[in-house]
C-alpha positions in Angstrom: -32.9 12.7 -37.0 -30.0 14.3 -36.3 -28.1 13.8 -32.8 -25.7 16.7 -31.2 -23.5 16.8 -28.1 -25.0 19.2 -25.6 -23.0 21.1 -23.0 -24.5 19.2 -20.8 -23.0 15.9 -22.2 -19.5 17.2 -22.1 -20.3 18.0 -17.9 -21.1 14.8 -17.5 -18.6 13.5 -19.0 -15.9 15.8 -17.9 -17.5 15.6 -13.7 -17.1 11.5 -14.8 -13.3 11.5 -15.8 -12.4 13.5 -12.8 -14.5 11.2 -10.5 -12.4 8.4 -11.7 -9.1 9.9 -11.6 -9.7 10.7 -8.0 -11.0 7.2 -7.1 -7.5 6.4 -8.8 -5.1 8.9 -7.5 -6.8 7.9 -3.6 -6.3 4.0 -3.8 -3.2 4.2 -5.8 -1.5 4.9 -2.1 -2.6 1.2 -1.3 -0.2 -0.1 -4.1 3.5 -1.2 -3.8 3.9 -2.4 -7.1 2.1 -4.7 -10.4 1.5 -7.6 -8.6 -0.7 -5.2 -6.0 -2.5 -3.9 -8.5 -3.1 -7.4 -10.3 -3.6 -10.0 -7.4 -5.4 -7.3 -5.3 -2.1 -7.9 -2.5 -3.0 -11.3 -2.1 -6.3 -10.1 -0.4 -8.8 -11.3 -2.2 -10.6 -14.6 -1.8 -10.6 -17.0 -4.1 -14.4 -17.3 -4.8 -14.2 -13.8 -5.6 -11.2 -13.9 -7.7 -13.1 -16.9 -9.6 -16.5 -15.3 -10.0 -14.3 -12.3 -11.4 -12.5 -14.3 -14.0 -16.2 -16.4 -15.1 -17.8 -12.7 -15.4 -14.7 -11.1 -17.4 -15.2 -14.8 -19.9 -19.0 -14.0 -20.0 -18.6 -10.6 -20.6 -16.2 -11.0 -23.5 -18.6 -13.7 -25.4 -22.0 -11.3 -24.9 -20.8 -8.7 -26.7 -18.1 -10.3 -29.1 -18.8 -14.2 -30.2 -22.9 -13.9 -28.9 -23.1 -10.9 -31.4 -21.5 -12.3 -34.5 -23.3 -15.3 -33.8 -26.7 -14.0 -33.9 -26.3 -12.4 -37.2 -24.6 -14.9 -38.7 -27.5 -17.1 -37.8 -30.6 -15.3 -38.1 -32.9 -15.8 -41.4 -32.6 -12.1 -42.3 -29.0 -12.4 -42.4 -28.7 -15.1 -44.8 -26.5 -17.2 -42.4 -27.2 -19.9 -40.4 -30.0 -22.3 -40.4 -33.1 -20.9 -41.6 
């Protein structure tokens, strides 16, 4: 089976870039400097700040260290128990 990019694809992706470049170009107004940008100007609460950081860990170990675990440990693989 052979996959192509459509016209349609490059719309999409094309409508999607300038969507975020807008998003970006409207709240970049808000920001004085880095620490804006990284601490959200000190308006964030800290449950939100925390649930942030424990989603960016568990994101990182799905699709990194959960991946190369499950083929280094499935039969099929020839890793692992099994």
């Amino acid at each position: 089976m052979r996959s192509t990019v459509q016209t349609v694809d490059y719309i999409v992706l094309v409508g999607y870039l300038c969507l975020m470049a807008g998003v970006g170009a409207y709240f970049m107004r808000y920001m004085r400097g880095g620490s804006d940008f990284l601490k959200g100007g000190n308006r964030i609460e800290w449950w939100v700040a925390g649930m942030a950081s424990f989603m960016s860990g568990f994101s990182v170990w799905t699709f990194t260290g959960g991946a190369g675990f499950a083929t280094s440990s499935t039969p099929s693989s020839g890793g692992g128990r099994g």
